[in-house]
Each structure stands twice: as structure tokens, then as C-alpha cells.
N, C-alpha and C positions, 0 to 999 in steps of 0.2 A: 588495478581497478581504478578508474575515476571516482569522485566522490561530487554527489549532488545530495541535495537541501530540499524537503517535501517543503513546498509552503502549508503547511499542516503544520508542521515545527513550529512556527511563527502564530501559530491560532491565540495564545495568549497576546500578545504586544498586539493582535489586530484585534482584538475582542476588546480590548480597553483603550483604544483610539489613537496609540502609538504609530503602527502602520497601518496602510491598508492593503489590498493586494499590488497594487504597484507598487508599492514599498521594494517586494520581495528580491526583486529579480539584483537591481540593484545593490538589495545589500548583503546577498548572495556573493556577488562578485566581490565586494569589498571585504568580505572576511574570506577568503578566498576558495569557496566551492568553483568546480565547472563547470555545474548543469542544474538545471532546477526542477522541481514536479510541480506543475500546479493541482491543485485539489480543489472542482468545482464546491462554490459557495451553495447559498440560494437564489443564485440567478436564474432566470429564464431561459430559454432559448436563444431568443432577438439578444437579450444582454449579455449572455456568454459568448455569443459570438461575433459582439462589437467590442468586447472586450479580449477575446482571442487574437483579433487585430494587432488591436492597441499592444498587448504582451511582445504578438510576436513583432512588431519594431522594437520593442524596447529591447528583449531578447539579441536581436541584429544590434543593435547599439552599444551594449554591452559585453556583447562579446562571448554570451552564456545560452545554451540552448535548453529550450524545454524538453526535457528527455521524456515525459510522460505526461498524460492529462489521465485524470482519478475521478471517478463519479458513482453515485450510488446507483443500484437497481434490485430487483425483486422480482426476478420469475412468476414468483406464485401469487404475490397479494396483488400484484398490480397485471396481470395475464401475461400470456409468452408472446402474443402476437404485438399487442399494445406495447408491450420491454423490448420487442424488439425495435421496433419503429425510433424508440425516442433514443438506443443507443445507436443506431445509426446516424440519427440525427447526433450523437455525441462523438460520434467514429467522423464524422465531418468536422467537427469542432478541433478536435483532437488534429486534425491536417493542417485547419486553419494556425493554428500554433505550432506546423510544423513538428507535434511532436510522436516519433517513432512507436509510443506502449499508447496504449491504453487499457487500465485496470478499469472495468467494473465488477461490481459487486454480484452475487448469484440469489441469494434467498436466506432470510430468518427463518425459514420452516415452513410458516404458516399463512395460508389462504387468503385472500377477500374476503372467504366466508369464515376465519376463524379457524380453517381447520387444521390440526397439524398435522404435519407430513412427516414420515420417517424420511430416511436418506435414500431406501432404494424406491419409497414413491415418487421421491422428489429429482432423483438423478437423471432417469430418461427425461425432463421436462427441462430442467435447467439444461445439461449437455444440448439438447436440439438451441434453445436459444442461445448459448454462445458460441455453438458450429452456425449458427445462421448468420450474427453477427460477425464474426470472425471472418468469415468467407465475403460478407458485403467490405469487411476492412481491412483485405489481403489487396482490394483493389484501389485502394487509398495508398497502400504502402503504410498499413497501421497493424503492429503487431497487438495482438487484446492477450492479457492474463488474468487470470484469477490470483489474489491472496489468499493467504491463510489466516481471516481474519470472519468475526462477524458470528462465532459461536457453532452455526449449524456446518458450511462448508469449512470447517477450521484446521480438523485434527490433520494431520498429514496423511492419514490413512484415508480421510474420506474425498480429500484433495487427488490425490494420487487417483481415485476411483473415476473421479469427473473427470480428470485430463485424458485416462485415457481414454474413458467414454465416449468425450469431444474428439479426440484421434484428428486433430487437424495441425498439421506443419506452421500454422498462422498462429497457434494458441498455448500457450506456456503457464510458468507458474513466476510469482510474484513471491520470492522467497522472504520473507519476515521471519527476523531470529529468534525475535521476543515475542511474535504472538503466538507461536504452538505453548507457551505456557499459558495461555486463556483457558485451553484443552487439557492443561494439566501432563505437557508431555516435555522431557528433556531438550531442551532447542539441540545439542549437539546430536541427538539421536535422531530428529525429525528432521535434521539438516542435511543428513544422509540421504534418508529415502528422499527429500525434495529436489538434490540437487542435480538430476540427469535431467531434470525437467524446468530449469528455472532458466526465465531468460530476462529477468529480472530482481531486485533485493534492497533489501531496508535493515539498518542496521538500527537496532536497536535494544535497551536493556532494561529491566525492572528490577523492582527492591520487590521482597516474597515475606509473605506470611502464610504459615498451615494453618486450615482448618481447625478452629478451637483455640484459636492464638486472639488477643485482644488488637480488634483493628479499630483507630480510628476513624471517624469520620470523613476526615480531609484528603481526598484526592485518592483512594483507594477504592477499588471495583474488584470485584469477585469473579472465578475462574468456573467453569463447569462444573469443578467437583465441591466447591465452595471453599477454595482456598483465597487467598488476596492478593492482588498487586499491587504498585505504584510504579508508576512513568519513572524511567532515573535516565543519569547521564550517563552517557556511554564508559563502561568501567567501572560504574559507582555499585551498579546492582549486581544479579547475580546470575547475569547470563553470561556464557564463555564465551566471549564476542570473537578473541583469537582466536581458539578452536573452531570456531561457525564458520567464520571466516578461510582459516585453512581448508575444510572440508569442502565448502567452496573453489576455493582455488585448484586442491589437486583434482577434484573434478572436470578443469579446463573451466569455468565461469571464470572470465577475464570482463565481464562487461560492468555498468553501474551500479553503483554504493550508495544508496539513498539515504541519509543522516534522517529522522523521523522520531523527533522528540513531544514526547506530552508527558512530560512532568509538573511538578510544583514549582520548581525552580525559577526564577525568572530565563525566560526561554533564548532571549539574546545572548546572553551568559552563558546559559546551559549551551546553547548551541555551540556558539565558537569553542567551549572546553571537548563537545560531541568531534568536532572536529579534529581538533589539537590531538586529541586519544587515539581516533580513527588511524591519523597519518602513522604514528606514532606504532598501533599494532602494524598498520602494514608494511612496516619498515623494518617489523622484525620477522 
């Protein structure tokens, strides 16, 4: 497997004025990823897409391809006709940076109007917009997936529902190790059912606290069942990153390894140890 760098890793050192997004690509290269993700900001449209420019020479210059562009969406709060529109306009973007994936996001659950949705109200509505968009970006030459992220499409079980829903050859899954523990589920057990379906992956790992266990304040967020997390370094916490990773592999997934750090750490550090680890399981 190759090994790329979310610029999402990097959100610490760009939030306190270290780097910016051109920062990334570059120093990407110098700690020596092969590929990069970018992860829209709060740009615009016109600025994402003068900026997608701008990446993709820098990209050619350096010698590191954007393997994916990442962006939020909402089916249901923001309508399915409207989410479609601006993810095509992001399925264009996604070209402009020459990059192969595109991840967007599916839905929180709930409405415009507040309302919430179960999973089987909310599944035929999401499934149609990302068969719709998928199909406008099978003609770009942009593969679209879903993560396992975002609380409502999370669990693996409810993932697995939507893809096959979607039933399109254009539309895969964005395998994350560590966020089926949001859902409260064994990443090596959800690695399983996810992985006939991934055609992309995030390596990533957390420190755990149960339910009823004293959590601090700092850098810690709650899982579905109200258990705890925190961001760690790849090997530091307490996901089986080699076993995720094996179940991967003897699957046949030979494709991208996306390093995807949000710890406390400082993330430059973190990062390069992310890596150092990374090589390290896959070399055994």
C-alpha cells in the first residue's frame, strides 16, 4: 500500500498560523508521504477552484498527487436536489486537482425542519443523491465514497446498507479504522464486513475511555453509547492498526493509506511518528 497524509492531519499547525494549505503538499513530500488528501476549508466555490489550480501545479512540482478531495454535505438539511448541484460542482473541483476519490459526507439525520430521521427514512433519500452524483462523476473519471464517519451513516452495518442501496460500480467505501469506534464497534470486526467494499482508507488510532470512567475536558468527544475518545498516534492507542490493516490486505485492497491524525499532540510530530509506525507495521 502507498501511504498519503489528509491535510486534515495538519489542521492544528494551520489553525495557529504555522502553515497554510500550501504549506501541505510540500511538506508532505519532505517527510516523505506519496500522496496527499486535501480537505475543503471554508472556501467558496470561485476560491476552491482557484485554489485547486494553484495545488494542482504545486502537486506536478513536487512530485506528490492529490489522491482525494473531502468535503461536507447533508442530504436532508440542506435538500437532495440543492446537495446535488453543489456536489457536482465539487465532483468538478475534485478533476481540477486531478484527484481520483471523492468523499463527501451523507447526513446528521436531521431536516431543515428539525426533523429526525431514522435510517430507513433517511436511506432511499441519501442512496438517490449519491447514485446521482456518482453517475455525473463516473464522467469526470472521479470515483465518490462514503466514510464511516459523522455518527448517523457511521456504524458499519448502516454503511454497508447505503452502498448497497447506491449499487453503483462508481461508488465505494472510505474505510476508517478508528472511526467505527465513534459507533462503539471493534474496528477489527467492522474492518471485516467493510472491506469487499472499500476503495479507499484512513489509518488511524484513539486512546478509550468506558462509559462512567472520569474524562477530562481537553480533547476528548463522546461515542454513541457515551463512551470517550481521544485522537492518538498511530500505535499509541487502542486500535489494532496491524490487524485492520491485515484484514485489509488479505482482502486484495492494495490501494491508498491515508495517515489522518487529530490528536493533542503537536501534529507535525505526531505526524512524522504516524508515519515512522505506519511503514514499520507494514513491513511486518
Amino acid at each position: 500500500m502507498k501511504i498519503a497524509v489528509s491535510s486534515y492531519s495538519f489542521s492544528q499547525a494551520m489553525g495557529d498560523g504555522r502553515m497554510s494549505i500550501m504549506d501541505v503538499i510540500p511538506k508532505a513530500r519532505k517527510m516523505g508521504f506519496e500522496g496527499v488528501e486535501i480537505v475543503k476549508g471554508g472556501q467558496s466555490d470561485e476560491e476552491m477552484r482557484a485554489l485547486a489550480k494553484e495545488l494542482k501545479k504545486q502537486s506536478d512540482g513536487e512530485g506528490i498527487p492529490v489522491i482525494a478531495y473531502m468535503v461536507g454535505a447533508d442530504f436532508l438539511k440542506n435538500g437532495l436536489d440543492k446537495q446535488v448541484d453543489v456536489l457536482k460542482r465539487e465532483t468538478e473541483i475534485a478533476s481540477l486537482l486531478n484527484a481520483k476519490r471523492l468523499r463527501h459526507d451523507s447526513t446528521a439525520g436531521v431536516g431543515a425542519d428539525g426533523k429526525k430521521y431514522t435510517v430507513d427514512e433517511a436511506l432511499p433519500i441519501v442512496a438517490e443523491g449519491y447514485r446521482r452524483v456518482t453517475e455525473f462523476a463516473a464522467g469526470l473519471g472521479v470515483h465518490t465514497m462514503i466514510e464511516n464517519h459523522g455518527y448517523f451513516f457511521q456504524h458499519s452495518s448502516r454503511v454497508k446498507r447505503l452502498i448497497e442501496a447506491v449499487n453503483h460500480p462508481n461508488f465505494g467505501w472510505l474505510v476508517d479504522m478508528g472511526n467505527f469506534m465513534c459507533a462503539d464497534q471493534k474496528s477489527t470486526e467492522a474492518v471485516k464486513e467493510a472491506a469487499p467494499y472499500a476503495v479507499h482508507a484512513h489509518a488511524k488510532d484513539f486512546h478509550f475511555k468506558a462509559k462512567g470512567e472520569y474524562v477530562p475536558r481537553q480533547g476528548w468527544f463522546g461515542t454513541v453509547g457515551g463512551n470517550a475518545l481521544r485522537g492518538a498516534i498511530i500505535g499509541h492507542g487502542v486500535v489494532n492498526v496491524p490487524e485492520c490493516l491485515k484484514i485489509l490486505k488479505d482482502s486484495g485492497y492494495d490501494k491508498w493509506l491515508s495517515v489522518e491524525f487529530e490528536g493533542m499532540e503537536d501534529c507535525v510530530k505526531a505526524i512524522e511518528y504516524d508515519l515512522a509506525n505506519l511503514k514499520e507495521i507494514l513491513a511486518q
